[in-house]
C-alpha positions in Angstrom: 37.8 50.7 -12.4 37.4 47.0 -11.9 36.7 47.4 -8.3 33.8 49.8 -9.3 32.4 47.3 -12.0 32.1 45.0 -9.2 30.6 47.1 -7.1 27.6 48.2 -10.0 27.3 44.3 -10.4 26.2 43.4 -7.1 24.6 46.9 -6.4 21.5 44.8 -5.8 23.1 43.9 -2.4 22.4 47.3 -1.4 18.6 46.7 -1.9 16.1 44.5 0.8 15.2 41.6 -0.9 11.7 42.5 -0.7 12.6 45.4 -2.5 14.2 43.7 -5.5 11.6 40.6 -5.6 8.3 41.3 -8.7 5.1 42.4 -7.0 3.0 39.4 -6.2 -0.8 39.4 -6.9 -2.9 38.4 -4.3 -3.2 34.7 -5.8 1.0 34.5 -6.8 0.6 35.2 -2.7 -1.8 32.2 -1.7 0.4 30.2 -4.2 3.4 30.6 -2.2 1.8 30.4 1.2 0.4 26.9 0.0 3.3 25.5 -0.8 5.2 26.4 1.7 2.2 24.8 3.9 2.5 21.9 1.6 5.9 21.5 2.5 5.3 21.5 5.9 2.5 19.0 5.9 5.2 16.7 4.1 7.8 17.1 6.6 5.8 16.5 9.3 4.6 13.1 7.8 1.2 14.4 7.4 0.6 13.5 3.9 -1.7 10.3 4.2 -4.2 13.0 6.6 -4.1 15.5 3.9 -4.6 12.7 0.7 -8.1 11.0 2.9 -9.1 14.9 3.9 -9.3 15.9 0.2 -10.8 12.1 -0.3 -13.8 13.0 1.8 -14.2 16.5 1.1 -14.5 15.3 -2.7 -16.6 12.6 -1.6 -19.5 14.9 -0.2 -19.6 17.1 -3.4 -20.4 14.2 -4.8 -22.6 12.9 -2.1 -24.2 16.1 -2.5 -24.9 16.6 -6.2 -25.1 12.9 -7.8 -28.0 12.4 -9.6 -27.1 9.2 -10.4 -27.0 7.9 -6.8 -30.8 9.8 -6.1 -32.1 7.6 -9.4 -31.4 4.5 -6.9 -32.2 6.3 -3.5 -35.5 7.7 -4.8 -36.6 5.3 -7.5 -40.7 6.0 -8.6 -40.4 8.6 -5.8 -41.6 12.1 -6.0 -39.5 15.3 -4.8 -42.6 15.7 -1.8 -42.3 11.9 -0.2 -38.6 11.7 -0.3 -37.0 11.4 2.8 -33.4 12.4 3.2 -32.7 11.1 6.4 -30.4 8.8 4.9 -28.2 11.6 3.3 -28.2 13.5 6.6 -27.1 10.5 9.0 -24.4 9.7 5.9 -23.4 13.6 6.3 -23.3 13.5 10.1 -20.5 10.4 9.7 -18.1 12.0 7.1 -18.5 14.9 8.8 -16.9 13.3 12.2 -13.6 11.9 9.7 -13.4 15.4 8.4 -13.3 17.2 11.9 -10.6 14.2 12.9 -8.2 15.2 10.3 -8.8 18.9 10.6 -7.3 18.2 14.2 -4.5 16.3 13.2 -3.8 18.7 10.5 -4.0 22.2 12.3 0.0 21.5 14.0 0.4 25.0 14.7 -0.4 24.8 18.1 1.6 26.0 21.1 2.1 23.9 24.5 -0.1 26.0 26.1 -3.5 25.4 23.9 -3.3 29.4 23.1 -6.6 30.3 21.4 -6.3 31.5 18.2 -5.7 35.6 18.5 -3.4 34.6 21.5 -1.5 32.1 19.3 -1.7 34.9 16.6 -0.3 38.0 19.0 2.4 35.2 20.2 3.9 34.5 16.6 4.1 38.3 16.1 5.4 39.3 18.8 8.5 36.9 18.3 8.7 36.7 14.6 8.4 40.6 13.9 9.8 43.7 14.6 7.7 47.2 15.6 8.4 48.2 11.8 6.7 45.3 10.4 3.4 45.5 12.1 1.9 48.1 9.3 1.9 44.8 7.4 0.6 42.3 10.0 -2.7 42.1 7.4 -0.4 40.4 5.2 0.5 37.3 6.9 -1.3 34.2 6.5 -2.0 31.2 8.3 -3.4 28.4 6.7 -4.1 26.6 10.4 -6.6 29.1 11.3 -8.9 28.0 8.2 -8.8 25.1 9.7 -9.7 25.6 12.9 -12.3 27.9 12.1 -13.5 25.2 9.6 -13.6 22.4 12.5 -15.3 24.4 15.0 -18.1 24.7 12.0 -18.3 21.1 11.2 -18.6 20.7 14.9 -21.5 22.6 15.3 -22.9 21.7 11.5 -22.4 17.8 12.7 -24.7 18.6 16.0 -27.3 19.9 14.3 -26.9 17.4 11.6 -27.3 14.8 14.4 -30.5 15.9 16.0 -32.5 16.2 12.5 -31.3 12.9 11.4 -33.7 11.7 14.4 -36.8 12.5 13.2 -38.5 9.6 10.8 -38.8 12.3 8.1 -36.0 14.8 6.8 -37.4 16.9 4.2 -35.7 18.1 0.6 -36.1 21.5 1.6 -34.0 20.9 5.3 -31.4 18.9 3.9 -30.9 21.8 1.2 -30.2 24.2 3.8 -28.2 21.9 5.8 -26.1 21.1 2.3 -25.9 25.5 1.7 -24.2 25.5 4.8 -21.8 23.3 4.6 -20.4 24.5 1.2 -20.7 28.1 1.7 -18.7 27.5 4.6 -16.4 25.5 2.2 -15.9 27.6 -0.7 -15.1 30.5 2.0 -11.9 28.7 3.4 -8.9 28.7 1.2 -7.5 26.0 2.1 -10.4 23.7 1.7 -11.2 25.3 -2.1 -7.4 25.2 -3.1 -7.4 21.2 -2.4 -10.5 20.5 -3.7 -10.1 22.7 -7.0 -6.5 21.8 -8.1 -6.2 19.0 -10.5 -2.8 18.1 -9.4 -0.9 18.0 -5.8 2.6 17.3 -6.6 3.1 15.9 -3.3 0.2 14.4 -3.0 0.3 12.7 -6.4 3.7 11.7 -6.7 4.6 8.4 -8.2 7.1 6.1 -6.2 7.5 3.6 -8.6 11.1 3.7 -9.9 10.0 1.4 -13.0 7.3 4.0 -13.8 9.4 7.1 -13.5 11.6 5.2 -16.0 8.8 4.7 -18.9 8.6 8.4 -18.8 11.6 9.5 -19.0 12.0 7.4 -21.8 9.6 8.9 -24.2 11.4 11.4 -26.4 8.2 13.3 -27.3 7.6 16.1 -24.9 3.6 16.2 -25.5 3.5 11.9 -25.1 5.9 12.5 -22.1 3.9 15.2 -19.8 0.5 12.9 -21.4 1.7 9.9 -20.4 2.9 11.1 -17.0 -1.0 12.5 -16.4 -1.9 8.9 -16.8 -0.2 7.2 -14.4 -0.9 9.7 -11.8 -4.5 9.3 -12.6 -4.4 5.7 -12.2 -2.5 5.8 -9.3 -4.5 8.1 -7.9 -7.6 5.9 -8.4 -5.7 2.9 -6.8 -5.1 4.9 -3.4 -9.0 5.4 -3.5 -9.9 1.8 -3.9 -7.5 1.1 -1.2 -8.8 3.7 1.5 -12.4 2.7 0.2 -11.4 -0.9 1.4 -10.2 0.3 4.4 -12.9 2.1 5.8 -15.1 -0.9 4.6 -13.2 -2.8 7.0 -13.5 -0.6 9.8 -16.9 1.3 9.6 -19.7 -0.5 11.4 -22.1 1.6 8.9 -20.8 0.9 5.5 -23.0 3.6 4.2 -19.7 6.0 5.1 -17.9 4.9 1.9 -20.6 5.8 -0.6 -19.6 8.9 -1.2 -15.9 7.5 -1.4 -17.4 5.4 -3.9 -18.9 8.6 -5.9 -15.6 10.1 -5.8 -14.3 7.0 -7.3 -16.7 7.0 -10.7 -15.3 10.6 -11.1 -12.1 9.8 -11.0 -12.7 7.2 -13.5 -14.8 9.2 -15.5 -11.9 11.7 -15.5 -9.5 8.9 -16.6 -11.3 7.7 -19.3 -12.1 11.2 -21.1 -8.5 12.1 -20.4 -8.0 9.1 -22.9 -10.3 9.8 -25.1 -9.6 13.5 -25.2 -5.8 14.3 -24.9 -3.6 10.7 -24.5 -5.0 8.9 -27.5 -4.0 11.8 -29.9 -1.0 12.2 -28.2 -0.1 8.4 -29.0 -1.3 8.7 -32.9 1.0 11.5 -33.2 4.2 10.3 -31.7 3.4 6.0 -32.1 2.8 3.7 -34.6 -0.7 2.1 -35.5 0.0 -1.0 -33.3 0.4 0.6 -30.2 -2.7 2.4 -30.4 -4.9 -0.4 -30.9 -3.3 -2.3 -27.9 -3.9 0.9 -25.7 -7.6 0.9 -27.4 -8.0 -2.3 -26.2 -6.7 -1.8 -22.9 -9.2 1.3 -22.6 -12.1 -1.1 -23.9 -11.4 -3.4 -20.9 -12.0 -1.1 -18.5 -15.0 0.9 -19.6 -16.5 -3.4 -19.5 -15.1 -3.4 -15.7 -16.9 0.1 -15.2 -20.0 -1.3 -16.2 -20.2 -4.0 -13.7 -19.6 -1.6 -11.0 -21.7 1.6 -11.7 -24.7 -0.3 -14.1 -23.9 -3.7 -11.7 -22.7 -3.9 -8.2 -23.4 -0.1 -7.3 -27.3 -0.5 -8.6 -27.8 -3.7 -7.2 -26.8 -2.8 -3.7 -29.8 -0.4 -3.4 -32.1 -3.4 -5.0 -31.7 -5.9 -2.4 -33.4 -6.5 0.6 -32.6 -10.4 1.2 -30.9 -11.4 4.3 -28.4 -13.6 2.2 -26.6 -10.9 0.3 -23.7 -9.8 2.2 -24.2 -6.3 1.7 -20.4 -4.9 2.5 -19.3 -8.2 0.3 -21.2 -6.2 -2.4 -19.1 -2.7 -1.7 -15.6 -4.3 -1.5 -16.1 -6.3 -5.0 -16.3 -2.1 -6.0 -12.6 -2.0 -4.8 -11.5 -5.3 -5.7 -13.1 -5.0 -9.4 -11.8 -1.3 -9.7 -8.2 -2.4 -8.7 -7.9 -5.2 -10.8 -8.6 -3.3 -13.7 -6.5 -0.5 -13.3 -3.2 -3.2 -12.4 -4.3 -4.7 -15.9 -4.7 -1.0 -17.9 -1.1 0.0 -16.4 -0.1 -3.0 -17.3 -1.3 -2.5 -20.9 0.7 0.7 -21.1 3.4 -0.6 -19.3 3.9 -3.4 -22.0 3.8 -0.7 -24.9 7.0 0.8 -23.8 8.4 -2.2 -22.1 7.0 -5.2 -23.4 9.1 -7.6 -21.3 7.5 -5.8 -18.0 4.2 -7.3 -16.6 1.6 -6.5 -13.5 3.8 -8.7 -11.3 6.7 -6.6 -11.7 4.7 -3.1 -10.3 1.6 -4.9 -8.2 2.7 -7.8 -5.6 -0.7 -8.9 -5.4 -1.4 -9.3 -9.3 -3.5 -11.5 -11.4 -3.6 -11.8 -14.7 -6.7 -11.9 -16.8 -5.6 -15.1 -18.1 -5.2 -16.6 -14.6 -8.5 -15.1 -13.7 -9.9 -16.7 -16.9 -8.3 -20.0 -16.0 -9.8 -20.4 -12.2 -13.2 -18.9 -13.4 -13.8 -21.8 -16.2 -12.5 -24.4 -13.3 -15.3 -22.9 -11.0 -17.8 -22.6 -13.6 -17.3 -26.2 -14.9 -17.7 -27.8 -11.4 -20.9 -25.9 -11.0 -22.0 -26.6 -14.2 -21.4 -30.6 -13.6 -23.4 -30.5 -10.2 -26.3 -28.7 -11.8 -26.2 -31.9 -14.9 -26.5 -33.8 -12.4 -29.3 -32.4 -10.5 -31.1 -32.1 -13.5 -30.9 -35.3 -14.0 -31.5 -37.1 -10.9 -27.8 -38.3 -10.1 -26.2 -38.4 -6.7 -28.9 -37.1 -4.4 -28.2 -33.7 -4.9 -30.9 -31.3 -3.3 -32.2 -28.0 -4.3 -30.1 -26.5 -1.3 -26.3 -28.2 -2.4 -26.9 -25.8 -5.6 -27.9 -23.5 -4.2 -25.4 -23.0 -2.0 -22.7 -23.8 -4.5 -23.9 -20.4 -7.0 -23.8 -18.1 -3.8 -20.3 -19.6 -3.2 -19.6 -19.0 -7.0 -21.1 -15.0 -6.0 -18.9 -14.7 -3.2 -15.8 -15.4 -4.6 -15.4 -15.6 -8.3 -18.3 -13.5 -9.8 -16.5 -10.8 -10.1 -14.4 -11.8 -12.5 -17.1 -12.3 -15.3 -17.3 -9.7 -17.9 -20.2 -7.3 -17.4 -22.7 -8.6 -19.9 -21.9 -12.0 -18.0 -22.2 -10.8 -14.7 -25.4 -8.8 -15.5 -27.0 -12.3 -16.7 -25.8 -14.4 -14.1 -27.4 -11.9 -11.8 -30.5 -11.9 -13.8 -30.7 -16.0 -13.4 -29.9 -15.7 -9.8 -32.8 -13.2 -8.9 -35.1 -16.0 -10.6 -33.7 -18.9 -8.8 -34.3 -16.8 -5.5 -38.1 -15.8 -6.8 -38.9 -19.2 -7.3 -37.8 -20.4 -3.9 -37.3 -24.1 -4.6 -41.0 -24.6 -6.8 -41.8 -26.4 -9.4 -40.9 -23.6 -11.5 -37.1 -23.8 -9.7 -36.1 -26.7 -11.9 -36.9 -25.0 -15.0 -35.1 -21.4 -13.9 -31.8 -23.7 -13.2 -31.9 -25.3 -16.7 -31.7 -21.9 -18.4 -29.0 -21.0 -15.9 -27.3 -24.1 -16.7 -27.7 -23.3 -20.6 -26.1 -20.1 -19.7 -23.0 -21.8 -18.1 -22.6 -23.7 -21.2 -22.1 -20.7 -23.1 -19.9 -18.7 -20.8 -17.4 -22.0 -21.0 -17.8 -22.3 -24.7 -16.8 -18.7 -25.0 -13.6 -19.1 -22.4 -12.4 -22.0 -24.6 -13.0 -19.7 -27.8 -10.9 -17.0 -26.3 -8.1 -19.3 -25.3 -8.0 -20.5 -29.2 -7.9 -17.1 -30.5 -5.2 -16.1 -28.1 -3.1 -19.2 -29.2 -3.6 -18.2 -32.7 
């Protein structure tokens, strides 16, 4: 009798396992074929291609559908005398980083260079038995989509190339040039499952062992999965200023990392509604009071450092013509801004679970906002001594000397002003360059000097509040 209990128990031995496993929708399917292609993307030590891939596929959508970044393009300009030639040349470039990690990505590749149905024929032929064929229509393989998808771009790109020659590329071409790109797209199911999903666990994952550790130590499950969101969105947004920086750093045409720069603002969009949406009332619920208002304030910070890039820097690149504004300098204070203040708002949530942590102990390369503070008001009060005296006709100082010493200020330190700073030292700066060393110079420096005065007496007031 006990033999035959043990036989009924494992009667499921008797079964295939395809037999035994739940029927699988169509999308349970694609699920599992994913991940398993996920998992082969990771063993292969393909992740970093897969991470820029969805970076510049995201990138275009925006590219393509910003309305924000047309306001600056197209300012006072009518939908008949635009000229999208810009857009088309920008297209032709991401395009050409797409089609690069396409290649790198589709591995399935024999030595032989097989085309595709002979690769296809060659898998079957040694993976599957004569029984199996009836099914062939159910295998998958994610690497054709990409081919197929490169050989597109390819051809898309040519075409792209040609009509970004002519002086004049009309709203109505670049519409169908943008319909073909996405239709192509949204048809590949590789392409739509990267860009659609809001999380890639191994894309996303965090390495940090101190970060791992803050959320394993909150008790409450809803804080705990919240708080975990958050840090991958902001480290998600950090790997973006980095790969913006490095294509600033390597593109001859900087125009490339616009659309990188697009992707960033949604991202940062998506952090800061994830705040205000899900993680603040996550933290009234589970926290005290205290540690609300500190994450509030954190929050506050950076919606101040989003200003100055997307109402500041961002705008102001499409404003200036002059030969003396180094217009990639502009784009990497985007990356440099961004970064800082998401190594300050981790920090700020950091310190609410583990106050003696800081920056230093996640970022090498952090600053704090005080030491920012602290080497701002030293530049500021040098500046602000040579302009006294300049004013008032000590030490030979010419027009030029100051002037040289604000873009020096611009170039290395103005981007660590608050936004409603930075916005009027920019404001005093485009007068100083209107009035080109006139009469009417003199008078634009002693308002910018007045405004000096006030940014310092601010910096001191700050200090004495923080002491208190």
């Amino acid at each position: 009798m006990e033999n035959e209990n043990k036989e009924i128990k494992n009667i499921s031995e008797f079964f295939s396992e395809e037999e035994t496993k739940p029927k699988l929708t169509p999308e349970q399917k694609w699920e599992h074929i994913f991940e398993a292609w996920l998992q082969k993307i990771s063993q292969k030590k393909l992740m970093i291609h897969l991470t820029e891939l969805k970076f510049w596929f995201e990138g275009l959508e925006e590219f393509f559908s910003s309305n924000y970044l047309e306001n600056f393009i197209f300012k006072h300009q009518t939908s008949e005398t635009r000229n999208y030639q810009s857009y088309v040349y920008t297209f032709v470039q991401v395009a050409g980083r797409i089609i690069t990690h396409l290649k790198t990505l589709d591995f399935e590749k024999d030595k032989f260079f097989l085309n595709f149905e002979e690769f296809i024929v060659e898998k079957f032929l040694e993976n599957y038995s004569p029984k199996s064929f009836p099914y062939l229509k159910d295998v998958y393989s994610p690497e054709s989509w990409f081919y197929n998808l490169r050989i597109f771009l390819q051809n898309l790109r040519n075409i792209a190339t040609d009509l970004a020659r002519n002086d004049t590329v009309s709203l109505k071409t670049f519409s169908a040039l943008k319909r073909l790109y996405r239709k192509e797209v949204m048809d590949n199911f590789i392409a739509t499952s990267l860009l659609k999903r809001a999380f890639v666990p191994k894309m996303d994952k965090i390495y940090q062992p101190d970060i791992r550790g803050i959320i394993n130590s909150v008790k409450d499950k809803k804080l705990k999965r919240d708080i975990g969101v958050f840090f991958i969105l902001a480290f998600r947004i950090l790997k973006i200023n980095n790969f913006i920086d490095i294509n600033l750093n390597k593109s001859r045409n900087i125009s490339i990392t616009i659309p990188l720069i697009l992707t960033l603002k949604k991202h940062l969009d998506r952090l800061m509604s994830f705040y205000s949406n899900v993680l603040k009332k996550s933290m009234s619920e589970a926290m005290d009071l205290g540690a609300v208002e500190k994450l509030d304030n954190t929050f506050n910070d950076l919606r101040f450092e989003y200003k100055k890039i997307y109402l500041g820097e961002f705008p102001y690149y499409f404003e200036i013509d002059h030969e003396k504004i180094n217009k990639r300098k502009l784009l990497k204070n985007i990356s440099i801004i961004s970064d800082l203040a998401l190594q300050h708002l981790i920090e700020g949530v950091i310190k609410i679970f583990k106050p003696a942590m800081s920056g230093e102990d996640i970022f090498g390369d952090f600053i704090s906002r005080d030491q920012m503070a602290t080497e701002v008001k030293k530049k500021l009060e040098k500046l602000h001594a040579k302009i006294n005296n300049y004013l008032s006709n000590r030490g030979g100082i010419s027009s030029a000397d100051i002037f040289f010493d604000i873009n020096l200020f611009m170039e290395t330190d103005l981007i660590y002003l608050l936004y409603k700073d930075w916005h009027e030292f920019m404001k005093f700066y485009n007068d100083l360059m209107t009035s080109d060393f006139t009469p009417e110079f003199k008078n634009n420096l002693r308002s910018f000097h007045a405004f000096i005065t006030k940014i310092l007496k601010e910096i001191a007031q700050y200090k004495i509040r923080k002491l208190r």
